[in-house]
N, C-alpha and C positions, 0 to 999 in steps of 0.2 A: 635890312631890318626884317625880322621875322618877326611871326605872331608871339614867338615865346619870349622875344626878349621883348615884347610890352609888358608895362608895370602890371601886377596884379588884378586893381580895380578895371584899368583899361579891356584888360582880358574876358574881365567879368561880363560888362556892358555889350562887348563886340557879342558875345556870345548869346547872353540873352535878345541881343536886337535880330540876331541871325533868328535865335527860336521864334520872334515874334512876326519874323518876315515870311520863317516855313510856315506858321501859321495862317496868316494872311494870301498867302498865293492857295492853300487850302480851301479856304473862305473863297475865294473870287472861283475856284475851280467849283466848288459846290453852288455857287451862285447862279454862276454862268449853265451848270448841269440842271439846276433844278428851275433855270429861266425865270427868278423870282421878279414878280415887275413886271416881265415880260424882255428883262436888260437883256438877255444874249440874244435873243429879236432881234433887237435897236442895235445893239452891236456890229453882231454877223451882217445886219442889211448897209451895213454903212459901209461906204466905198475907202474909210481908212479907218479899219476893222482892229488891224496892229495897233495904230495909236492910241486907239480909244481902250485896249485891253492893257497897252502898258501903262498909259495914264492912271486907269483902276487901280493895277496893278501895283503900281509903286505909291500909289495916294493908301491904299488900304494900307498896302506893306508899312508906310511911314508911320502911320497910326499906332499900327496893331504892334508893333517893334518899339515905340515911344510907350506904350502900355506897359508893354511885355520888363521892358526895361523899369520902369517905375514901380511896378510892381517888387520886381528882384532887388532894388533898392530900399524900397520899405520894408523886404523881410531881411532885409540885414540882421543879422544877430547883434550885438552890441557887448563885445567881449572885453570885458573893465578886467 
């Protein structure tokens, strides 16, 4: 099964949850550059430095892709 033979709407959501995901890993990479908090400190010092960035990582990603998505759903056009 490919992506094109998903139904329309399916195609829809994958796609916007992918934008909200490349958004999200933007976010944590400006994060972690600009050390707000002081998190890439705490991070980088921490002896499972991986885990804790994937954890961000995909906690933001689910968020901001659960947004991203809801968003694109309420601008639906409504074609009567």
């Amino acid at each position: 099964m490919t992506i094109c033979s998903l139904p329309l709407l399916v195609r829809f959501l994958i796609r916007h949850a992918a934008i909200g995901f490349g958004v999200a890993v933007l976010f944590v990479g400006l994060l972690l550059a600009f050390d707000i908090g002081g998190i890439a400190t705490l991070i980088f010092a921490s002896s499972s430095a991986g885990l804790a960035l994937a954890i961000l990582t995909f906690s933001v990603g689910l968020t901001f892709s659960s947004v991203q998505m809801g968003f694109a759903v309420m601008f639906l056009r409504d074609d009567d």
